[in-house]
C-alpha positions as CSV (number, residue, x, y, z in Angstrom):
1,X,202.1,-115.9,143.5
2,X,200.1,-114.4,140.5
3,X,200.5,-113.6,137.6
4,X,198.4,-111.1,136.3
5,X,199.0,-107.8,135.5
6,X,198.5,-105.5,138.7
7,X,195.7,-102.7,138.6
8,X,197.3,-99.4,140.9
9,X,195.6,-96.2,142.1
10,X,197.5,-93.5,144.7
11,X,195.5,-90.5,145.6
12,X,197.3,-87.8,148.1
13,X,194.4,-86.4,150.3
14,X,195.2,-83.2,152.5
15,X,195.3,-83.5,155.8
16,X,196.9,-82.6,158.5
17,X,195.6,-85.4,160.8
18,X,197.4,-88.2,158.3
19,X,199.4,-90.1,160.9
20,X,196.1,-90.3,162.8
21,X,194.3,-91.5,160.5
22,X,196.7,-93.9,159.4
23,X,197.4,-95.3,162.2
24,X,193.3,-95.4,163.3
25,X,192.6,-97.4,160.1
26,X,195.8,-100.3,160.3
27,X,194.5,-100.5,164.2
28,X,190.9,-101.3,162.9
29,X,192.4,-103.6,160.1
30,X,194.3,-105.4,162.1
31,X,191.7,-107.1,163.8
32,X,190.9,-109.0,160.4
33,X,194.0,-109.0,157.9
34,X,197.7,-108.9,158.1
35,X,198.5,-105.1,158.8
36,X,202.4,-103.4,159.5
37,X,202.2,-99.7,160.7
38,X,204.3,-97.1,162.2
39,X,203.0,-93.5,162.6
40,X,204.5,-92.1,159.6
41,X,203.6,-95.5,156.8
42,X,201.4,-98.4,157.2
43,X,200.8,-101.4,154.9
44,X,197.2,-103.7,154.8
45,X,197.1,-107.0,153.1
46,X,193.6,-107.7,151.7
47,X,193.4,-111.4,151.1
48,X,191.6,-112.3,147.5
49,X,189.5,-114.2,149.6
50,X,188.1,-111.4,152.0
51,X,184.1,-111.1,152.6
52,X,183.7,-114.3,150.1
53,X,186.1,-113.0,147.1
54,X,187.6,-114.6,144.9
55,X,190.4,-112.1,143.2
56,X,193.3,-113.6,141.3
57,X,195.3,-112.6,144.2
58,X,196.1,-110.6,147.5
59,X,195.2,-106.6,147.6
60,X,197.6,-104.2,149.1
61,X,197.0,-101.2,150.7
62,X,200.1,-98.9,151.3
63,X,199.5,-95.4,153.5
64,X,202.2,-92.8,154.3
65,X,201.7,-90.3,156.7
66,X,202.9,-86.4,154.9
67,X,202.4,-83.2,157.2
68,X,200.0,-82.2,155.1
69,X,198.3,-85.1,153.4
70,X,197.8,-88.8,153.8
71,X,199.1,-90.7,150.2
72,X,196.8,-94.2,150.0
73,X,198.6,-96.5,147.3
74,X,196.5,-99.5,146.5
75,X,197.9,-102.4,144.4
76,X,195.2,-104.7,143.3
77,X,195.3,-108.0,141.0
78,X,192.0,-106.7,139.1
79,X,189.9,-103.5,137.7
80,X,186.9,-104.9,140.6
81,X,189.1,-105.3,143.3
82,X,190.9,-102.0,143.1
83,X,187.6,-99.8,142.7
84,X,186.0,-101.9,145.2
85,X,189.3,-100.7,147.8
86,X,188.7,-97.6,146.7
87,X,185.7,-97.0,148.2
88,X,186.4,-99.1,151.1
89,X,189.3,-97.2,151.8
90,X,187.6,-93.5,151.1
91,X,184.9,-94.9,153.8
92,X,186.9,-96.0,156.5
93,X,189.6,-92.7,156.4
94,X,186.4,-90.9,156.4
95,X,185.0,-92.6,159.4
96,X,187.7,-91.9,161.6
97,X,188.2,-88.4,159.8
98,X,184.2,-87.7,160.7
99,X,185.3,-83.5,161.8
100,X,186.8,-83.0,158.2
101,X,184.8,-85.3,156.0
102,X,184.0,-86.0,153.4
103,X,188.0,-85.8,152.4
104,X,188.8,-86.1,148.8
105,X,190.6,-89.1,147.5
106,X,191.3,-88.2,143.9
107,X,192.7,-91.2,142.6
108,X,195.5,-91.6,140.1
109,X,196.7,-94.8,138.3
């Protein structure tokens, strides 16, 4: 377990494909990192090691499904690792979102 201090960002994105997307996402992650995922929320664990990292700790990526808008929580253990999810969230919603994209992810936190 860590001990430094966690870095957060939420963004709500509207939607009203959100438990689609979520669900397409934690299917494609699930191949590579521990992922739990119903249709209305879905957690990914990014491991501080993923792709050759090395964060102080595990990333976690938190979706829930709204009728109108998929909310993306991520907790991180550092400023890099958060911006870097970020993005790497933004890309893959946007991947499986391709009709509607570019969607915005204004992120809070």
């Amino acid at each position: 377990m860590t001990t430094t201090e966690p870095h957060s960002a939420t963004a709500r994105t509207p939607t009203a494909h959100a438990s689609r997307y979520l669900q397409q996402v934690c299917k494609h992650w699930q191949h590579n990192m521990p992922v739990e995922f119903t249709p209305e929320q879905g957690t990914v664990t990014f491991p501080k090691n993923a792709r050759g990292a090395d964060w102080p700790g595990d990333a976690t990526v938190t979706f829930t499904a709204e009728a109108d808008a998929l909310v993306t929580r991520i907790d991180a253990t550092s400023s890099g690792q958060l911006e870097g999810l970020k993005g790497a969230v933004a890309r893959h919603i946007d991947r499986f979102a391709f009709r509607e994209a570019p969607l915005p992810f204004d992120w809070q936190g």
